[in-house]
N, C-alpha and C positions, 0 to 999 in steps of 0.2 A: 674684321680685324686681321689685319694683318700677320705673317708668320714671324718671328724673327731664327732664322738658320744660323748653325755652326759651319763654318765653310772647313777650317782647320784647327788644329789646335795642337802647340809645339811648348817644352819645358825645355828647363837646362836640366842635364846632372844636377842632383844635389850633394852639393859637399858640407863636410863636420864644420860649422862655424865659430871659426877660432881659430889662430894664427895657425898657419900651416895648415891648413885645411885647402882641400884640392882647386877651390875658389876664393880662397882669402886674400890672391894679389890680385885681383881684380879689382878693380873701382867699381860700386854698382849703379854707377849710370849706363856703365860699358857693358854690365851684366845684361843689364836689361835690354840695352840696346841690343848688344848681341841675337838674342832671343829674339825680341821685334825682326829684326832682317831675315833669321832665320824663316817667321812665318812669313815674310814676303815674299822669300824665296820659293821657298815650297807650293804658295796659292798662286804665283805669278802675277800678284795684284799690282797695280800700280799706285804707290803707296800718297801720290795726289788725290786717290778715290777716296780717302778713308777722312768722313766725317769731324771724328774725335776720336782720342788715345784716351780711356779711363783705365787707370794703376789703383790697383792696391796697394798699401804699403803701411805698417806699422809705426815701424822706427821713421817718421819724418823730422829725423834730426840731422846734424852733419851733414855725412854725403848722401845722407836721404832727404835731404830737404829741400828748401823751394822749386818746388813742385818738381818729383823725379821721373813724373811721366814726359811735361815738356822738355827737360832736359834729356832724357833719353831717346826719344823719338827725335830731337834732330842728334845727337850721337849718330844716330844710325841712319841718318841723310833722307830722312824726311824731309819734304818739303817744307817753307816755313810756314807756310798757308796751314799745314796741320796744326790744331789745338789739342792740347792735353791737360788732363787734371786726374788729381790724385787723393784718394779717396783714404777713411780708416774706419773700417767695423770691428776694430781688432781682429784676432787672428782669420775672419770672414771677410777678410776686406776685400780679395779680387774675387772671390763670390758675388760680393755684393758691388761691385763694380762688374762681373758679364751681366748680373741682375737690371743695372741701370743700363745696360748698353744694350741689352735684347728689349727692354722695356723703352728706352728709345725709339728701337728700329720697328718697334710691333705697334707704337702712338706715329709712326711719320716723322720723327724729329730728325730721322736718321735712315741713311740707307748703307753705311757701309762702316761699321765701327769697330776699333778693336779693342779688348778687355784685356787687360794684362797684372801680374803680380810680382813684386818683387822685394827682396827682404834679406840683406846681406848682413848675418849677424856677428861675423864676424869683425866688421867695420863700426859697426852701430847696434852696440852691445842689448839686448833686452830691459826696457826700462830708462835707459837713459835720454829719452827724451824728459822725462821727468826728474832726473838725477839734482838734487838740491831744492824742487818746486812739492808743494801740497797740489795735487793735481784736483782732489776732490771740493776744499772749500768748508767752510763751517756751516752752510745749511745742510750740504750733504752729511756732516757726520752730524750732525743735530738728529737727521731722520735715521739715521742709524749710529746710535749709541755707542752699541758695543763695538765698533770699527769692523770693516771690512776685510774681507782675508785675503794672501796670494792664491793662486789657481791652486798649487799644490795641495793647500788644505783643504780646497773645494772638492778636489779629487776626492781625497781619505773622507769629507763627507759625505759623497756620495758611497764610496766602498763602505762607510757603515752603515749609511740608511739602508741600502738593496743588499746589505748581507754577503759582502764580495771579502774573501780570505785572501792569503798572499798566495796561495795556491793555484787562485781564478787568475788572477791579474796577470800573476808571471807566465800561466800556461796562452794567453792573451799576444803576451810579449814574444814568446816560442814560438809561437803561427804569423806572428807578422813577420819576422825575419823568414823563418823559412816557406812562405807563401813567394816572397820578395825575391829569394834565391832562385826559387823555380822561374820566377818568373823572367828572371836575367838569362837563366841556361836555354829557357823555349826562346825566347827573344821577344820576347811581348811590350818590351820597352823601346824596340829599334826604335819603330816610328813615331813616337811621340819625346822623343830627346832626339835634342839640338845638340852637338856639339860644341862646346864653348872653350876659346882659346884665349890663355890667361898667361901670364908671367910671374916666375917663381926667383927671385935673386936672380935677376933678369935674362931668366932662361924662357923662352917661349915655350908653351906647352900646350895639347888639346887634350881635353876633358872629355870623355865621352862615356860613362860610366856613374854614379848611384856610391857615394862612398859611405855611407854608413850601414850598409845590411852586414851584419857578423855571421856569418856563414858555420863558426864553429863553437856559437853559443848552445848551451842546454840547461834544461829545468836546474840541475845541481849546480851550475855557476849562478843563472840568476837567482837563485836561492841564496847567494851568500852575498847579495848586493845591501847594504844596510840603506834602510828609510831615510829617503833625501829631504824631507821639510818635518822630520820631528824635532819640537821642541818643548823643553817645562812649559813654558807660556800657554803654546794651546792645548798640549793635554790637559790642563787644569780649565781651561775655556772648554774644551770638546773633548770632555771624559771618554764617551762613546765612540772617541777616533781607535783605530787599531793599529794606524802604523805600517801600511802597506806598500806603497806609494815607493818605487824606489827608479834609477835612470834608466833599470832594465825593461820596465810597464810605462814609459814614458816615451813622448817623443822625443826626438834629439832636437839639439838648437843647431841651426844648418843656415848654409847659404844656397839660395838658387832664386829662378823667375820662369815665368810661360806668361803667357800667350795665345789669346784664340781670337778668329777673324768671326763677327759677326754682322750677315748679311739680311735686307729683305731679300724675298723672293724675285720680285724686279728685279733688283740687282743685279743676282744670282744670272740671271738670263740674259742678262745686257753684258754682263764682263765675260762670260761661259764661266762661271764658277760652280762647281758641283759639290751640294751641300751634303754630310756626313751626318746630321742631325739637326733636330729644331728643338726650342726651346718650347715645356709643354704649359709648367706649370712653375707658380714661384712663390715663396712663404716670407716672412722673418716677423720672429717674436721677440717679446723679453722676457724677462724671467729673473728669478730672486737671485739677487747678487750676490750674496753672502757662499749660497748654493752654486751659483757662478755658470756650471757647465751642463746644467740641465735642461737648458732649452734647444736640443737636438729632440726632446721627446715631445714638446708642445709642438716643435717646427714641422718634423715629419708629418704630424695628425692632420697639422692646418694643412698642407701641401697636399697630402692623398686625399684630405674630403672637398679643398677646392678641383680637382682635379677630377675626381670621382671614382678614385680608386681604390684598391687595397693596397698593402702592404706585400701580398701575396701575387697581386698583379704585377710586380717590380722584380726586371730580372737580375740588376746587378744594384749594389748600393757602395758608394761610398761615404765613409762615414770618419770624420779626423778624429786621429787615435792620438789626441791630444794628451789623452792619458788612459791605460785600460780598463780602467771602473768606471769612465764615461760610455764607450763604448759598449761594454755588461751590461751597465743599468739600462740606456733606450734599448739592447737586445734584451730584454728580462719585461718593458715596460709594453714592448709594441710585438712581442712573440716574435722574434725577426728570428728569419733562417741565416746562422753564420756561414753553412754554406754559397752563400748567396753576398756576402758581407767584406769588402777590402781583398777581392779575390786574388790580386795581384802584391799583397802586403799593403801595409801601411807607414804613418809618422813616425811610428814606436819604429821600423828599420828603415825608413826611406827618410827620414828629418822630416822636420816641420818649419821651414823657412817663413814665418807668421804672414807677410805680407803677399806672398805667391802661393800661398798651400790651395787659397781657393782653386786658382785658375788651372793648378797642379793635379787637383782632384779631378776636375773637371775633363781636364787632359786625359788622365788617365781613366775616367767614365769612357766616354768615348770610346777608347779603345778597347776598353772589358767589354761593351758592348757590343761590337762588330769580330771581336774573337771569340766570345763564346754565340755568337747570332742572336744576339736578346731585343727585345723591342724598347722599353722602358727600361730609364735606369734615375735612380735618385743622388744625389749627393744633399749632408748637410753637416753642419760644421758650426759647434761650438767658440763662444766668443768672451773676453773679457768684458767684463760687468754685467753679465747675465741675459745674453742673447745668444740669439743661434739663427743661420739663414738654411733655409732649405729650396731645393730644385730641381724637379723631374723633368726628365731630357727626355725625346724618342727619336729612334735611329732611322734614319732613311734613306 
């Protein structure tokens, strides 16, 4: 069986997604494209070599729509000979697009592919793909009666199943900002941010920076953040919620995209490409809807026991801090060392751009792994409607 290699792997800045947000005059075909040229840049590939483009992307509505992989890749003067397609596992979707593209290159179908992510929320608001439509159907709510819940109550059910206070969550949200700061001042993020050049009231501008870690947040301000999805409605449905859940324990809504070049081994030797990592192992579950964001814990299990690991054998993890009681619970459910857990920060301060946070992680795997020398490293990431994709990388 063949290897499938990580040759590079490039992000944009993420900026606050919402007008005036350091990416918000961007169009995100151009976003992405941007991003694309950048990893061409950097591998010196010649971008005739590359197989297929598969994107992530949530929002495939508006300027995310028909199909903003192929639209993007020729943006960025692709050949037209390249194909693209665009994928959604919700907030796992460029996960689950390196997943199909290393799974390509490791079955033969492929020798040189790229995985990409992207998710401009400021353009193409959260949801509005759906905005006027029943997305789910009448047999769907038939097998669930009670109706299904937004992510945010997911959360607060999971902060009340595993016993998580406002104390846990917010002390959660404190370490991700200030892991994120350090990690801007060492400079741990040079080389994995691309620089992105956008227009602002038709001012040209380059982006090269991470806009939402708050640098001068503390326990006492997030403390005074009020619960962002409490309502009469479901405290009367889910008595045992406590009301945790607030924008300080969460991730931000962002714009950004990445990027990673994945090669066979052939390849690799025929173009002179020199890979950074290979792909070891790769999971995805599902898991109870209602509960929504718990299948980070069945994913990891299935991933370290097809693999033949521990938990303990893993030297860096990424894990989407989609919200802080997600995060708690799989550390609570799988004894994980937080040392060892979003060492670089996370969602909760770097955004959560839905359609690129896979490829984002992944990006940033990579490089906690070659900064601190680690061999293994895991990433997995929580999904709407109750899945989670997992994948353990090793460095080489």
């Amino acid at each position: 069986m063949r290897d499938a290699l990580i040759v590079d792997a490039v992000r944009s800045p993420i900026g606050r997604g919402k007008p005036g947000g350091a990416l918000s005059g961007l169009h995100p075909v151009d976003l992405l494209a941007q991003t694309l040229q950048a990893l061409v840049e950097r591998t010196g590939i010649d971008p005739a070599v590359v197989d297929d483009v598969i994107v992530g992307a949530v929002g495939q509505a508006g300027e995310q729509s028909l199909n903003i992989a192929r639209n993007a890749l020729l943006a960025a003067g692709f050949p037209e000979s390249v194909p693209g397609t665009t994928v959604d596992r919700q907030c796992g979707s460029s996960q689950q697009a390196a997943h199909f593209a290393a799974q390509g290159v490791i079955s033969g179908a492929y020798d040189v592919v790229i995985a990409a992510g992207i998710e401009s929320m400021s353009h193409v608001p959260m949801g509005s793909q759906v905005a006027g439509f029943d997305p789910f159907g009448p047999m769907l709510a038939a097998r669930y009666p009670d109706g299904l819940v937004p992510q945010g109550i997911s959360a607060e059910l999971i902060a009340a199943r595993w016993g998580l206070g406002r104390d846990q969550v917010d002390e959660l949200g404190l370490r991700s900002h200030r892991l994120a700061a350090a990690a801007v001042d060492a400079g741990r993020f040079d080389r994995e941010i691309a620089p992105i050049t956008t227009g602002v009231n038709g001012a040209s501008t380059t982006v090269r920076a991470d806009e939402g870690i708050r640098r001068d947040t503390t326990a006492e301000r997030l403390a005074t953040l009020r619960p962002a999805f409490q309502s009469d409605a479901y405290s009367e449905r889910f008595p045992q919620i406590g009301w945790v859940v607030t924008a300080g324990n969460s991730s931000q809504i962002s714009d950004g995209a990445a990027a990673v070049l994945i090669v066979s081994p052939q390849a690799a030797e025929r173009l002179g490409l020199r890979p950074r990592a290979r792909f070891h192992s790769f999971a995805v579950v599902g898991d109870d809807p209602v509960m929504m964001l718990t299948g980070v814990i069945p994913a990891t299990r299935r991933v370290l026991d097809r693999a033949g690991l521990r938990l303990d054998d893993i030297d860096v993890v990424e894990i989407n801090e989609a919200f802080a009681s997600v995060v708690l619970a799989w550390q609570q459910e799988l004894d994980a060392d937080l040392a060892r857990v979003n060492v670089n920060g996370g969602a909760i301060a770097l955004g959560h751009p839905l359609g690129a946070s896979g490829a984002r992680l992944l990006t940033t795997l990579v490089n906690a792994l070659e900064q601190r020398g680690g061999r293994l490293g895991l990433q997995t990431m929580c999904e709407g409607g109750g899945m989670a994709n997992a994948t353990i990388i090793e460095r080489v």
